[in-house]
N, C-alpha and C positions, 0 to 999 in steps of 0.2 A: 554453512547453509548453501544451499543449492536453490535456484530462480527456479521457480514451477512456471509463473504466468503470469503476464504483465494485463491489465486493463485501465483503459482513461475513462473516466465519468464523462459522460452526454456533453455535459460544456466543457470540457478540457479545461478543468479548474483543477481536480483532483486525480492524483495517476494511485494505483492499488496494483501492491507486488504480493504474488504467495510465495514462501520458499517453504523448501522441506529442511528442518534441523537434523541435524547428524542424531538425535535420538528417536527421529523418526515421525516427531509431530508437527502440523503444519502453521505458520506465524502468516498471519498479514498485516502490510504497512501497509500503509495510506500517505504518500506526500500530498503536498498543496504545493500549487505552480508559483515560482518566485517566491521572493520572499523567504524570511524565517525566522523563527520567533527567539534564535540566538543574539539577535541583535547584528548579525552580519547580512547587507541586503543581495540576493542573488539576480542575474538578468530575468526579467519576465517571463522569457521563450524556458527556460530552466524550471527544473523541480526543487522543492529545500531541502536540504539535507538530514530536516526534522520528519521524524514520521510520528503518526501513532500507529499501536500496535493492536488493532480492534481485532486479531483472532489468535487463538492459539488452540486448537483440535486436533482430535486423532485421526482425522480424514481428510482426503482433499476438498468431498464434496460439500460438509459443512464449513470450512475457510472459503469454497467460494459463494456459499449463499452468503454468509453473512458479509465478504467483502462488494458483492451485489446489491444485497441492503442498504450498505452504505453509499456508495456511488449512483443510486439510483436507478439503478438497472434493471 
């Protein structure tokens, strides 16, 4: 997978990555700052290593509205 675009939510609570997959379609994550829900705790200043995966389209520009949606953008 290849990084398309990095965005942080308004209050830098939540960071949202788009990549593009080797089959061509586009995924986004969503971290949350610190923390994570593995039960291993991260520094604050950090993201978790957990994400959700709130997109997966055939376009860039639909993985970024909806990663927009969600970050409140």
């Amino acid at each position: 997978m290849f990084l398309i675009e990095r965005t942080v939510s308004p209050g830098e609570e939540r960071l949202a990555e788009i990549y593009m997959r080797t089959d061509g379609l586009f995924e986004g994550h969503i971290h949350r700052k610190g923390g994570s829900s593995s039960g291993v705790a991260t520094p604050p200043e950090s993201w978790s290593t957990d994400y959700e995966v709130c997109a997966l389209t055939e376009t860039l520009s639909a993985a970024k509205t909806i990663i927009d949606e969600e970050l409140g953008l």
